[in-house]
N, C-alpha and C positions, 0 to 999 in steps of 0.2 A: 540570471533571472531567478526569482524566487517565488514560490509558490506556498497559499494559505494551508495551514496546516489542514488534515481532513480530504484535501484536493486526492480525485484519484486522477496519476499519471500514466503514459504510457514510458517505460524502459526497457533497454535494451538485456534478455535477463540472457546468462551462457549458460550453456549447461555439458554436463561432462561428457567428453567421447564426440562431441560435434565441433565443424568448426567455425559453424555464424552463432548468432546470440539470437536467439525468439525476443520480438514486442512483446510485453507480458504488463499488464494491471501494475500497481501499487499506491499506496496511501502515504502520503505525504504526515508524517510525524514530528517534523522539527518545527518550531517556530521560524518563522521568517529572519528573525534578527541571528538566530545559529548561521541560516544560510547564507545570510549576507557577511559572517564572521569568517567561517570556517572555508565556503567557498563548495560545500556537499550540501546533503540531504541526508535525514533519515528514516528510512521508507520499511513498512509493512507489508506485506506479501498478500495480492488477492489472487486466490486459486479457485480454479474446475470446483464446483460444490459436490462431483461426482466422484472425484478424487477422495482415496483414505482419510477418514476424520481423526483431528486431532481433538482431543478432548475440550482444547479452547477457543477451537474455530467459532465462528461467530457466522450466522445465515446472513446475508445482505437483501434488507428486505425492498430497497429503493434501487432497482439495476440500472433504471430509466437515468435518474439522479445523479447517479454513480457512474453516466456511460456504458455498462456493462451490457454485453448482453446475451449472457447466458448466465445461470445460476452461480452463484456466483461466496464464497467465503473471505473475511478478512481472521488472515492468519497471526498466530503471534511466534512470526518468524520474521529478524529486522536484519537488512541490513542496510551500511551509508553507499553513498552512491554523489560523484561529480555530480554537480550541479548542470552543468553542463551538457551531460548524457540525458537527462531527462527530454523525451521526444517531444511530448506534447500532454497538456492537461484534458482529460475528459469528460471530469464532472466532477463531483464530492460526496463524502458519505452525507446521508440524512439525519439528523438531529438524533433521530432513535436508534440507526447503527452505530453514530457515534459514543453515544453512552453505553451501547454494549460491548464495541470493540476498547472504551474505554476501561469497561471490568475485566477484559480479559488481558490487557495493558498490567493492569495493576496487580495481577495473579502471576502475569508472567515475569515483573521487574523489581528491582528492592527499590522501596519508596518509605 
C-alpha cells in the first residue's frame, strides 16, 4: 500500500530500554512512485509540542486535519520505514503546514 505524500500515518515507533514499539504520528515524505519502487517509506516525525524544541520544529496548526489530537510538531527528524508496518492513515498536513514543514525540509537537507 502507498500513501500520498503529506498523509499523517500512525507507525509502530521503538524506543530504547523497552520491549514493545509505541503507535506514534508521522508524515508521509516520499512520493508514491518511491513506495511503490523501493517497497518503504520515508516518514518525518510528529511529536508532543510540549516536548524540547528543536529550532526547526514547525507548530501544526490543523490537528483536526492532521488527526491529531493534542498539540502537536512536525520534526525534521526522517526516518524509512516498510511499507508495510505503516498501521493506518489518519489524515494530512494542511496546505499551510505543508509549506512550513516544507521550509524546514529544505534547511534541514542539501537541495
Amino acid at each position: 500500500m502507498t500513501y500520498e505524500p503529506w498523509s499523517v500515518v500512525v507507525v509502530p515507533f521503538p524506543f530504547v530500554g523497552r520491549r514493545q514499539a509505541k503507535r506514534r504520528p508521522a508524515v508521509v515524505l516520499s512520493p508514491e512512485a518511491f513506495q511503490t519502487a523501493h517497497g518503504c517509506s520515508v516518514l518525518g516525525i510528529i511529536t508532543d509540542a510540549r516536548n524540547p524544541r528543536w529550532p526547526s520544529d514547525v507548530f501544526l496548526s490543523d490537528l483536526e486535519g492532521a488527526g491529531l489530537r493534542l498539540p502537536s510538531v512536525f520534526r525534521s527528524k526522517f526516518f524509512t520505514l516498510d511499507s508495510a508496518l505503516i498501521l493506518s492513515r489518519i489524515g494530512a498536513l494542511s496546505r499551510a503546514d505543508r509549506v512550513a514543514a516544507r521550509r524546514a525540509l529544505r534547511s534541514a537537507l542539501v537541495h
